[in-house]
C-alpha positions in Angstrom: -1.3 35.3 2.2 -2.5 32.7 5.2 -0.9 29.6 4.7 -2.7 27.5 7.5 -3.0 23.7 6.3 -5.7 21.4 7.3 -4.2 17.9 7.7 -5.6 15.0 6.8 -4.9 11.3 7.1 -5.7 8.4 5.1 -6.0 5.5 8.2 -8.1 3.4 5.4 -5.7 1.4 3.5 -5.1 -2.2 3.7 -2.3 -4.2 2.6 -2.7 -7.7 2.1 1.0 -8.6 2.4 1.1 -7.1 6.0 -2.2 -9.3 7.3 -0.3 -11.1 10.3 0.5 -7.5 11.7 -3.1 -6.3 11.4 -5.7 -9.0 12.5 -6.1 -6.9 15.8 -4.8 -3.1 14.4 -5.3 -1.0 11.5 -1.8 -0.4 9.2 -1.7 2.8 10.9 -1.3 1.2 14.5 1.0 -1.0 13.6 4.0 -0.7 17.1 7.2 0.7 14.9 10.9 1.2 16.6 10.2 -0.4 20.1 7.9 2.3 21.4 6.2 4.3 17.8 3.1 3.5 15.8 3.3 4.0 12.0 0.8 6.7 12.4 3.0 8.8 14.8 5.6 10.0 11.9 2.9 11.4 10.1 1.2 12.6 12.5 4.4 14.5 14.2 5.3 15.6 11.1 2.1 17.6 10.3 2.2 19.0 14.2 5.9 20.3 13.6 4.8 22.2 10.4 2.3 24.1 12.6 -0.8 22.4 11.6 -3.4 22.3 14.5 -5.8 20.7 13.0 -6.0 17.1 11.9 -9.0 14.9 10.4 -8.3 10.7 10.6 -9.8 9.0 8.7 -9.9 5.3 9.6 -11.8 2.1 8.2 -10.6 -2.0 9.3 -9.4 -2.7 13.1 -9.3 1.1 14.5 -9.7 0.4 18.0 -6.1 0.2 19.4 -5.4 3.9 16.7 -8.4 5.4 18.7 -6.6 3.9 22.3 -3.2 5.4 20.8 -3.9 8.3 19.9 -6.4 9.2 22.7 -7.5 12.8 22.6 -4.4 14.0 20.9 -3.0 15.6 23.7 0.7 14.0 23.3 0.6 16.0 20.1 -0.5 19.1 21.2 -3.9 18.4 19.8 -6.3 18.6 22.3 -7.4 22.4 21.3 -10.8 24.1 22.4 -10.4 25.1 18.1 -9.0 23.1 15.9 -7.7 19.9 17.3 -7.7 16.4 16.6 -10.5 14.5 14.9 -11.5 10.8 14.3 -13.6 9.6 11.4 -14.8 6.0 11.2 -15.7 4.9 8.0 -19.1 5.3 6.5 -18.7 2.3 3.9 -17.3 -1.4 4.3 -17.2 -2.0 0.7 -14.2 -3.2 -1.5 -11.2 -1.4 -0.4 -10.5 1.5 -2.2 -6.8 1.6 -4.1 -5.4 5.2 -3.7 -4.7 7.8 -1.1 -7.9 10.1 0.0 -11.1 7.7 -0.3 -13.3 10.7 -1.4 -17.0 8.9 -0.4 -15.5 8.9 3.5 -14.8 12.5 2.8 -18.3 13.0 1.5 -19.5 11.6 4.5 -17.9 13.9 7.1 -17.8 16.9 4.7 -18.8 19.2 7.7 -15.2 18.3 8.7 -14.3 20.7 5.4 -16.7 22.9 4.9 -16.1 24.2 9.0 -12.7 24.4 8.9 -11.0 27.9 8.3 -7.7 26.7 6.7 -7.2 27.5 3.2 -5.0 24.8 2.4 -5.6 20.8 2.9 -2.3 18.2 3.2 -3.7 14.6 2.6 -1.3 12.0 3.3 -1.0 8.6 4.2 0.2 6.9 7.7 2.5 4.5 6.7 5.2 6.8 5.6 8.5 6.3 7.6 10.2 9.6 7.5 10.8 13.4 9.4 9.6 16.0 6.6 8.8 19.5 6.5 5.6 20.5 4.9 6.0 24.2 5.2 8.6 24.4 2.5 6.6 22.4 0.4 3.4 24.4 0.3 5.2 27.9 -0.5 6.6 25.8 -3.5 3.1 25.0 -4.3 2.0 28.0 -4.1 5.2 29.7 -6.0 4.0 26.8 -8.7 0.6 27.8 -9.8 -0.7 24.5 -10.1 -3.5 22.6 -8.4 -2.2 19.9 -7.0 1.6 19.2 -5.8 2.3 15.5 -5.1 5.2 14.5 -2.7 7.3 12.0 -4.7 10.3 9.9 -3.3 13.2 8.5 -6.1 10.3 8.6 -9.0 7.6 7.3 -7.0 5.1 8.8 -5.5 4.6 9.0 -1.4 1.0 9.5 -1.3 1.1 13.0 -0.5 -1.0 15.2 -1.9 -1.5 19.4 -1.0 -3.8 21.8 -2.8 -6.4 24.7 -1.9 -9.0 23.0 0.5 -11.8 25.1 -2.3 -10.5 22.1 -4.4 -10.6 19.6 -2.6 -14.0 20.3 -1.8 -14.7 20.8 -5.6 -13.1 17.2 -6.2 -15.2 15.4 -3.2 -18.7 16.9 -5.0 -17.4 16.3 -8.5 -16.6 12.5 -7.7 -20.1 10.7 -9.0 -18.9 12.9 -12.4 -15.1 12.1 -12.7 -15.2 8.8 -11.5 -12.7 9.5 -9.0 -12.4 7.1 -5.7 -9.4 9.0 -4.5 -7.3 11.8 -4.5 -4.7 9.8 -6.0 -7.1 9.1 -9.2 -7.3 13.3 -9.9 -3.8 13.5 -9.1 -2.9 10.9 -11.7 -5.3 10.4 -14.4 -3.5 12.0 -17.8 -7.6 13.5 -18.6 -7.5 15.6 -15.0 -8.7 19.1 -15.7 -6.3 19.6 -12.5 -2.4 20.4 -13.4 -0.1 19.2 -10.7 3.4 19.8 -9.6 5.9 17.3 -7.9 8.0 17.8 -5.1 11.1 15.5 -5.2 12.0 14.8 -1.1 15.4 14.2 -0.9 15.6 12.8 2.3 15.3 9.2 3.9 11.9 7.8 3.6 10.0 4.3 3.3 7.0 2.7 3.0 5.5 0.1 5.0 3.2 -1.9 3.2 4.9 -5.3 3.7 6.2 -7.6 6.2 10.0 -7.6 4.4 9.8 -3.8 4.5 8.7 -3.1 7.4 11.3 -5.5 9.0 13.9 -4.0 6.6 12.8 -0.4 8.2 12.5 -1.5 11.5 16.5 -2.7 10.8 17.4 0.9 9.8 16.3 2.5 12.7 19.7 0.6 14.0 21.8 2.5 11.5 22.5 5.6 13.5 23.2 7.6 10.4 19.0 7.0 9.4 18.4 7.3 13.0 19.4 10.6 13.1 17.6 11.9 10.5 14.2 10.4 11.5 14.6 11.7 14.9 16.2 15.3 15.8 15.4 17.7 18.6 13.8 20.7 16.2 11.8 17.9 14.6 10.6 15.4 17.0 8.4 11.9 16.5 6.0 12.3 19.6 4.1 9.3 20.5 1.7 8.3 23.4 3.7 8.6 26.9 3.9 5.7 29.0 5.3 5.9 32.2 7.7 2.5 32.8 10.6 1.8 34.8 14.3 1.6 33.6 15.3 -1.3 31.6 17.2 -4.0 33.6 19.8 -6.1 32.8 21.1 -8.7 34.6 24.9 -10.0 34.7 24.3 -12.8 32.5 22.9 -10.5 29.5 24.9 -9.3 27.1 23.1 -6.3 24.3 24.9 -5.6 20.9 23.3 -3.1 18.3 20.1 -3.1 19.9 17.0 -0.6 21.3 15.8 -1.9 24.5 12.5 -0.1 25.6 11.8 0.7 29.5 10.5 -1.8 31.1 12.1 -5.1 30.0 14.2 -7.3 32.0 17.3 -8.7 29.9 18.5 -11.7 30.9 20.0 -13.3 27.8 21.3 -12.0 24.8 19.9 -9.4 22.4 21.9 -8.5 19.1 20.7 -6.6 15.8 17.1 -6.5 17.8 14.8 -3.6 18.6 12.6 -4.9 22.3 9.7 -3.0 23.1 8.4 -1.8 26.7 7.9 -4.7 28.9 9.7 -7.7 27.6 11.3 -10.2 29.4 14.1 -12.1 27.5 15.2 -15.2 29.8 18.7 -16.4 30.7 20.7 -18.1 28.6 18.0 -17.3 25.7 19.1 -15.6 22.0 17.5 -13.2 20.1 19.2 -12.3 17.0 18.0 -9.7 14.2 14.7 -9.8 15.8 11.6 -7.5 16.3 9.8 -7.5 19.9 6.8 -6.1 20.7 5.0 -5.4 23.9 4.9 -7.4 27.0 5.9 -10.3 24.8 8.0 -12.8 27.2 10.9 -15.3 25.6 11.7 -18.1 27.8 14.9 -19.4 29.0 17.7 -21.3 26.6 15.5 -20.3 23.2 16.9 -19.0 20.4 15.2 -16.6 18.0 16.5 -15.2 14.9 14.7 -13.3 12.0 11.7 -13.2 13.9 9.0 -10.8 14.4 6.9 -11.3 18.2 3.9 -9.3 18.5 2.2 -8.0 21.3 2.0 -10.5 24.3 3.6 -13.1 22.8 5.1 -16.4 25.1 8.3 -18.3 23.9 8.8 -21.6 25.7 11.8 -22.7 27.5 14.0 -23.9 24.8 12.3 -23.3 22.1 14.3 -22.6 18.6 13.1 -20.4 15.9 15.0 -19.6 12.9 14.2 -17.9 9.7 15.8 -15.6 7.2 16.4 -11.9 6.9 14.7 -11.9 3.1 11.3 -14.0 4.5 11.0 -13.1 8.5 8.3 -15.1 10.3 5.8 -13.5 12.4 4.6 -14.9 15.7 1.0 -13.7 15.9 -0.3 -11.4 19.4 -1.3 -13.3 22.0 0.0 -16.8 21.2 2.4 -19.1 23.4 4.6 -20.8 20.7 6.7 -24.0 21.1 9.6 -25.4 19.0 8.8 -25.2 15.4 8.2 -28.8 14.4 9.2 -30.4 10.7 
């Protein structure tokens, strides 16, 4: 039996509790671990089950998603058959709750109907975890039901595999089920569809929050969850940038921390992941922080429980404290001062 899958990726959802992170980005393209994009685990996850063929499907913000993930040549993607494929959305309306918005598959349902695998795997991209789907469809198929949902602890990941003959069935039944999503034929107890859950047994979280995705960021500093998010049979491939060795002066000092190429350390970084480019000045603190791109602290400040994004300036001396259960986020772009009461 061919058991090629045809992956697909919600890029459409919006979170309302992670709106500082995504005034310039989609949830997707949110920066993740110093150098990663949310997107990317997914994404990497699909490639090393031997799917070559991927559909995005994107709505809010998708510029810098489109930048990052170019052609799709950093995942192998860039195929004369098959390949990668972007799908703006064909509706603004109210946000849709669930996994697989079924009227943007309706409008690209060429995207279906021309592809030749037999199997669809529709997931979300703001899953943190390394997963193999191959194991996961022969148990669908050893199941005999329609759908097989991917479920974490009792909950569900938003992971959804059937025949892509359904799927299609679903998209030109929605205006008579009702359905908006995947996730509503998955879930609703009058589905004529019977579904079988996979229990994943291995680390996993979802972003869909600023305390989360802080907390998650955090665990990539655990080097037990490190090493089962990245391994060399399964890697997390991203978009390559060529940068020059981190450097660090004598009067920095790094504890428990991912520094990305690029950045010149001059103070001192603890509990803190520091993406490509960032300068940290001398004499400055960064505690239990997150630091994105090109973002630039300035001499003597002191940050702790902080989230910088992109291109962010810190002023000589500044202070900036907050706490690990409510961590503030510096917005891209800005040059912030010394919080003031």
């Amino acid at each position: 039996m061919k058991k090629d899958m045809l992956g697909i990726i919600d890029a459409t959802t919006f979170h309302k509790d992670l709106d500082e992170l995504t005034i310039h980005r989609s949830v997707a393209a949110i920066p993740f671990g110093g150098r990663y994009r949310l997107i990317d685990f997914i994404l990497s996850n699909m490639v090393n089950s031997g799917i070559q063929s991927v559909g995005i499907f994107s709505k809010y913000q998708y510029r810098s998603l489109m930048d990052h993930l170019g052609s799709g040549r950093n995942w192998d993607l860039n195929r004369k058959r098959d390949g990668l494929f972007f799908f703006p959305s064909t509706s603004f309306d109210k946000p849709v709750t669930g996994i697989g918005p079924l009227e943007d598959f309706a409008g690209n349902i060429d995207f279906f109907t021309r592809s030749r695998q037999p199997f669809a795997l529709i997931a979300n991209a703001y899953t943190v975890f390394n997963i193999d789907f191959c194991p996961i469809l022969d148990e669908h198929i050893y199941s005999g039901r329609d759908i097989t949902e991917v479920m974490k602890d009792g909950a569900s990941l938003g992971i959804y595999l059937m025949r892509k003959e359904l799927l299609l069935e679903i998209i030109e039944g929605r205006e008579q089920t009702g359905y908006l999503t995947i996730r509503d034929a998955a879930t609703d107890l009058n589905s004529p569809y019977t579904v079988h859950y996979h229990h994943y047994e291995g680390f996993a979280i979802q972003v869909n929050s600023i305390g989360n995705y802080f907390e998650a960021s955090r665990n990539l500093l655990n080097p037990d969850i490190w090493n089962k998010l990245f391994t060399k049979e399964r890697p997390i491939l991203t978009k390559v940038k060529d940068e020059p060795p981190a450097r660090y002066s004598s009067s920095s000092t790094v504890r428990n921390s991912m520094i990305a190429n690029g950045c010149n350390i001059q103070g001192a970084v603890e509990n803190s992941i520091i993406a490509r480019g960032v300068t940290i000045g001398k004499g400055a603190v960064v505690k239990n922080c997150i630091i994105m791109q090109k973002s630039r602290i300035g001499e003597n400040s002191v940050l702790e429980h902080i989230i910088l994004d992109k291109d962010v300036t810190i002023e000589n001396g500044t202070e900036l404290i907050a706490s690990r259960k409510d961590p503030a986020v510096i917005r891209k772009g800005r040059t912030q001062g010394a919080w003031k009461n």
